[in-house]
C-alpha positions in Angstrom: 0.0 0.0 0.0 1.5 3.4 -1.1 1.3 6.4 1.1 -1.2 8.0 -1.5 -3.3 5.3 -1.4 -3.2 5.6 2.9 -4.1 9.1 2.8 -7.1 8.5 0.0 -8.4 5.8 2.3 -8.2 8.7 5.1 -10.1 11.3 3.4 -12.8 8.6 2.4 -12.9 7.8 6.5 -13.4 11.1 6.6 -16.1 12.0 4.6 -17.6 8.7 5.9 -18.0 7.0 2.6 -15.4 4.5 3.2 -16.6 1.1 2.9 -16.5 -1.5 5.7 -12.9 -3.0 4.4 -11.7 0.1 4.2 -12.6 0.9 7.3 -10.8 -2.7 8.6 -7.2 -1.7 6.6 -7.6 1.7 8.0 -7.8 0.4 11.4 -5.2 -2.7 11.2 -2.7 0.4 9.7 -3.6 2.6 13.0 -3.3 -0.4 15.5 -0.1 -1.2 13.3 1.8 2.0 13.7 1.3 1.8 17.3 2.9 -1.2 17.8 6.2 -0.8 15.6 9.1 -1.5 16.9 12.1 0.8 15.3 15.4 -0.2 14.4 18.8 1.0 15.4 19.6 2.3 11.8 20.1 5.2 11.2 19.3 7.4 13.7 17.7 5.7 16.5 17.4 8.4 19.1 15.9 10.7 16.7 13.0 7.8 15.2 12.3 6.8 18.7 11.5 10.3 19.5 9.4 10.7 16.5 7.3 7.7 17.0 7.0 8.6 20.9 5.6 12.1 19.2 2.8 10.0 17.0 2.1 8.0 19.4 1.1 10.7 21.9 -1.0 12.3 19.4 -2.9 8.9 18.9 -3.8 8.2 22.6 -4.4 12.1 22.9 -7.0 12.3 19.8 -8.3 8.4 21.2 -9.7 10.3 23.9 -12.5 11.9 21.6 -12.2 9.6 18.3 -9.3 9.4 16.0 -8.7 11.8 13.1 -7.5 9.9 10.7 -6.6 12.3 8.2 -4.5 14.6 11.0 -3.2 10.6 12.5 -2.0 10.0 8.6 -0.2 13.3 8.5 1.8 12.3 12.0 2.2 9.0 10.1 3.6 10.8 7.0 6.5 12.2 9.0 7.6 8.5 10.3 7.5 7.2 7.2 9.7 9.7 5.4 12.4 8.2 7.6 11.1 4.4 7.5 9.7 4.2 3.9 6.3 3.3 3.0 7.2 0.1 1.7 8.8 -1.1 5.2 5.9 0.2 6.5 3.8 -1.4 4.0 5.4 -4.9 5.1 5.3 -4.6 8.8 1.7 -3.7 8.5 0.5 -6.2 5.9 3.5 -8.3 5.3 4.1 -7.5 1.8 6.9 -5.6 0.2 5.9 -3.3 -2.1 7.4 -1.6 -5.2 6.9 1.4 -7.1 8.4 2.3 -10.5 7.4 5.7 -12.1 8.1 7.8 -14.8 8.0 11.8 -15.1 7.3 14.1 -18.2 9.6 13.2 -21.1 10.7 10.1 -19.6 10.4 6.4 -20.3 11.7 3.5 -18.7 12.2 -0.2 -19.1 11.7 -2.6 -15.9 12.9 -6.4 -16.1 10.1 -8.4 -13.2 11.7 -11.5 -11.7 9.5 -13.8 -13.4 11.1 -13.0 -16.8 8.1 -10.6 -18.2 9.4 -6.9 -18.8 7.7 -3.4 -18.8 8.4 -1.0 -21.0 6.9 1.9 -19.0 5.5 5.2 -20.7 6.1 9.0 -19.4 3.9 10.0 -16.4 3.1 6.8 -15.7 3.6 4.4 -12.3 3.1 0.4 -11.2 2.7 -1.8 -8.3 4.0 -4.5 -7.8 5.2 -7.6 -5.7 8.7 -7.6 -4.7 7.8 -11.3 -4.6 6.4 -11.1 -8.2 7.3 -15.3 -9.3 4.2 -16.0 -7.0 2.3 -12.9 -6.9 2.1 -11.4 -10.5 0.0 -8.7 -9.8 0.7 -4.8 -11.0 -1.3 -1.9 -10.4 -0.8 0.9 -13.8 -1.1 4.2 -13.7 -0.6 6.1 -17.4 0.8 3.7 -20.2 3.0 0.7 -20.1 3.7 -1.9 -23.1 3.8 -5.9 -21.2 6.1 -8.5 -22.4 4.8 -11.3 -20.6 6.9 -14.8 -19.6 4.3 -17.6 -19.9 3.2 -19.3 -16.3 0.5 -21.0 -16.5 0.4 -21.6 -12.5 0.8 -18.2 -12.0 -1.7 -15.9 -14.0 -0.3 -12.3 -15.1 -3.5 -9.6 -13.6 -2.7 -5.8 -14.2 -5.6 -4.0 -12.4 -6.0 -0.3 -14.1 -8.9 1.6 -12.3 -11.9 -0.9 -12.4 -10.3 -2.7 -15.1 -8.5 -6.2 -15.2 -6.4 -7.8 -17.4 -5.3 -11.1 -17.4 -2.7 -13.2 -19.4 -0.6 -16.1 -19.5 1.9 -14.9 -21.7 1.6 -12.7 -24.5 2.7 -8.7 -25.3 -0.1 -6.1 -25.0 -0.3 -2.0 -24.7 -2.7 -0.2 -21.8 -3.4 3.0 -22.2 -5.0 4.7 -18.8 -3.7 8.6 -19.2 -7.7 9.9 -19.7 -9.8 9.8 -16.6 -12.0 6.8 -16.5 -11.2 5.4 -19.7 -8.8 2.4 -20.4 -7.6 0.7 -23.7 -6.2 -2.4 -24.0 -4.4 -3.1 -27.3 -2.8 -6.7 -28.0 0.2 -7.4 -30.1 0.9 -11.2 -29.5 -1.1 -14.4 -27.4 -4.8 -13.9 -25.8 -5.7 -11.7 -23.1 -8.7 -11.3 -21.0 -10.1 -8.1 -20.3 -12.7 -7.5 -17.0 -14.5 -4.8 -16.1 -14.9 -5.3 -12.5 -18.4 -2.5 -12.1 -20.2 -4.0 -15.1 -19.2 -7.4 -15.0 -18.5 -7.6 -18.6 -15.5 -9.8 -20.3 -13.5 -9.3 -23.2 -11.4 -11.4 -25.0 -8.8 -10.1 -27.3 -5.9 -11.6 -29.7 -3.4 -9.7 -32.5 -4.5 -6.4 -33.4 -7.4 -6.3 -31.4 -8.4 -3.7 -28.7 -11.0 -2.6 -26.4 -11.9 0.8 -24.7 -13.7 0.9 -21.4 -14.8 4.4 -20.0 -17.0 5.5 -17.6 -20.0 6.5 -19.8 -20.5 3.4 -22.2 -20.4 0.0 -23.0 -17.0 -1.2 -23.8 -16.2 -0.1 -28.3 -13.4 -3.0 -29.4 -12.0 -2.6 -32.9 -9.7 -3.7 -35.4 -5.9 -2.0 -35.0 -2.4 -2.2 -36.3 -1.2 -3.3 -33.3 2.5 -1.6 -34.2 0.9 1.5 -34.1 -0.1 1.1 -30.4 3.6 0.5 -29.3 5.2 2.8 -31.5 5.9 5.2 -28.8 8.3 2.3 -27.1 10.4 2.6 -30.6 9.7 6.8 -29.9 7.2 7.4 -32.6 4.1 9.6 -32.2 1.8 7.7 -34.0 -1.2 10.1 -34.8 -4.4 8.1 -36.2 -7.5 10.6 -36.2 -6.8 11.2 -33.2 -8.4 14.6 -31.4 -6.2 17.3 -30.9 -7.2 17.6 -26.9 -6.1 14.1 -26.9 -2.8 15.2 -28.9 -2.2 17.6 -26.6 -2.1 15.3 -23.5 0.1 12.7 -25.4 2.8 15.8 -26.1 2.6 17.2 -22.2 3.5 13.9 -21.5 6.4 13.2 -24.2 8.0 16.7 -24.1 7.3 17.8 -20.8 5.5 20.9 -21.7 2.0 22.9 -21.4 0.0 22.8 -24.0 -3.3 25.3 -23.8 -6.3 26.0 -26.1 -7.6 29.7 -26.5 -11.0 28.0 -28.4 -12.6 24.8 -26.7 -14.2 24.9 -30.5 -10.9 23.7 -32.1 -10.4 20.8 -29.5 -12.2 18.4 -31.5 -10.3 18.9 -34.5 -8.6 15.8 -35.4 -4.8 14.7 -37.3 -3.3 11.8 -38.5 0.2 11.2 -38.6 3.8 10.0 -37.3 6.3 11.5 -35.6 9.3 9.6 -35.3 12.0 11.8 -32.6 10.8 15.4 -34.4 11.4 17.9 -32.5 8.1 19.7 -30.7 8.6 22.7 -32.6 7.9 20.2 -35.9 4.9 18.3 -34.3 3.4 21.3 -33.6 3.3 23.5 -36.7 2.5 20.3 -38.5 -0.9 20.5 -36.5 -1.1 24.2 -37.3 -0.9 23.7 -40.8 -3.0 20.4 -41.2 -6.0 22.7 -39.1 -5.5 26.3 -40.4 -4.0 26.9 -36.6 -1.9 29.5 -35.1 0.8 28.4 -32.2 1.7 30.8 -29.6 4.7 30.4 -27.8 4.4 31.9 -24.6 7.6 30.3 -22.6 9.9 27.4 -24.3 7.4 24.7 -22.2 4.3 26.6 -22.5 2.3 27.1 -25.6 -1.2 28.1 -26.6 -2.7 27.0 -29.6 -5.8 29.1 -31.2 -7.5 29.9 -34.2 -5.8 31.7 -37.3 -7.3 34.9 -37.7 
């Protein structure tokens, strides 16, 4: 369990829409903390003082009912020292780790098991430090799988309320836009779930399904290449809208990209960039849509109607 995930599970407590097993790992994590025992390294005097300092404020604020969000932010200084993931373990015995990308950066993670992750920019996962037997990830953003078959020990990325499971096979999942995931496979099978709605998907080569919050899932035919093209750093452009273009070059650049006209959002390009400079990308958009790019700082940039 991450520390952002702690502190969600806080404000839900708070706003009392936490659900009864929340409300159990909220508890086991306060009962938890004040029972750890701190080790000599580094820095002993200083940790013991600290957690003495929590732990007063817990029996102090037990007195009238704990506040979970204020416990969470005592918490937060411990575990700057500690780390989340030993806290993780000691609380529910299972190490934890987290890879993540920024802006303009990509990364490429080997799992024990064999598999490998090609991770996208702005993007995070989850995962198992004991990941032969638990091959479970939780994605954030975009990552391209390279699975190692196991057939004892299914491969489940869990994406929002989104699952998908393989055995071994590569596949692309896209989870940048708010409530909307698409899963794009390049090799092998993989089963899709939506975990709300129930509803199952089955997809093989250059096949791919979007779930979002509004519909019932849309699957279509794709060039699956296309999908991982950014792992071989191509923008590949397919009538895609230019809010959404927007959002995929904030990501790859590192930059801001506004609109003066929420008219012009919709517009849509198709194309491929292969390592073009932004400058190139984006007066390729201006003149495909008779647009005008404003350059207001070398990382911020509005784009607007020619006039």
């Amino acid at each position: 369990m991450t520390q952002e995930e702690l502190l969600a599970l806080a404000e839900k407590q708070r706003l009392g829409t936490a659900t009864k097993e929340e409300q159990d790992v909220l508890h086991t994590f306060v009962d938890k903390l004040q029972q750890i025992d701190l080790k000599a390294n580094p820095s002993d005097q200083n940790r013991l003082r600290i957690l003495k300092g929590i732990e007063a404020k817990i029996k102090t604020e037990s007195k009238t009912g704990l506040n979970y969000k204020r416990l969470l932010t005592y918490a937060a200084i411990f575990i700057g020292l500690l780390s989340i993931a030993s806290l993780s373990t000691y609380v529910f015995g299972t190490q934890l780790i987290t890879e993540q990308t920024g802006k303009g950066e990509k990364r490429t993670l080997a799992l024990a098991d064999g598999s490998s992750i090609i991770l996208n920019a702005n993007s995070k996962v989850i995962y198992s430090e004991d990941f032969t037997q638990n091959r479970r990830i939780e994605l954030q953003g975009e990552a391209y799988f390279e699975v190692y078959r196991d057939t004892l020990h299914p491969f489940t990325i869990t994406t929002g309320l989104v699952q998908t499971q393989v055995l071994g096979t590569t596949f692309n999942i896209n989870s940048y836009e708010a409530d909307e995931v698409t899963v794009s496979v390049n090799s092998g099978k993989v089963a899709v779930h939506h975990t709300k709605t129930d509803e199952k998907v089955y997809l093989t080569k250059n096949q791919q399904v979007l779930f979002n919050a509004l519909d019932a899932s849309v699957q279509a035919e794709v060039n699956s290449e296309d999908q991982m093209a950014w792992t071989k750093n191509i923008i590949a452009l397919n009538n895609t809208t230019l809010i959404k273009t927007a959002g995929i070059l904030e990501n790859w650049y590192d930059v801001k990209i506004e609109f003066e006209d929420t008219s012009i959002e919709g517009l849509r390009i198709t194309g491929k960039f292969k390592e073009e400079p932004l400058e190139t990308v984006l007066q390729s958009i201006a003149l495909i849509n008779n647009l005008k790019i404003d350059t207001l700082t070398q990382k911020h940039f509005v784009i607007r109607k020619k006039h």
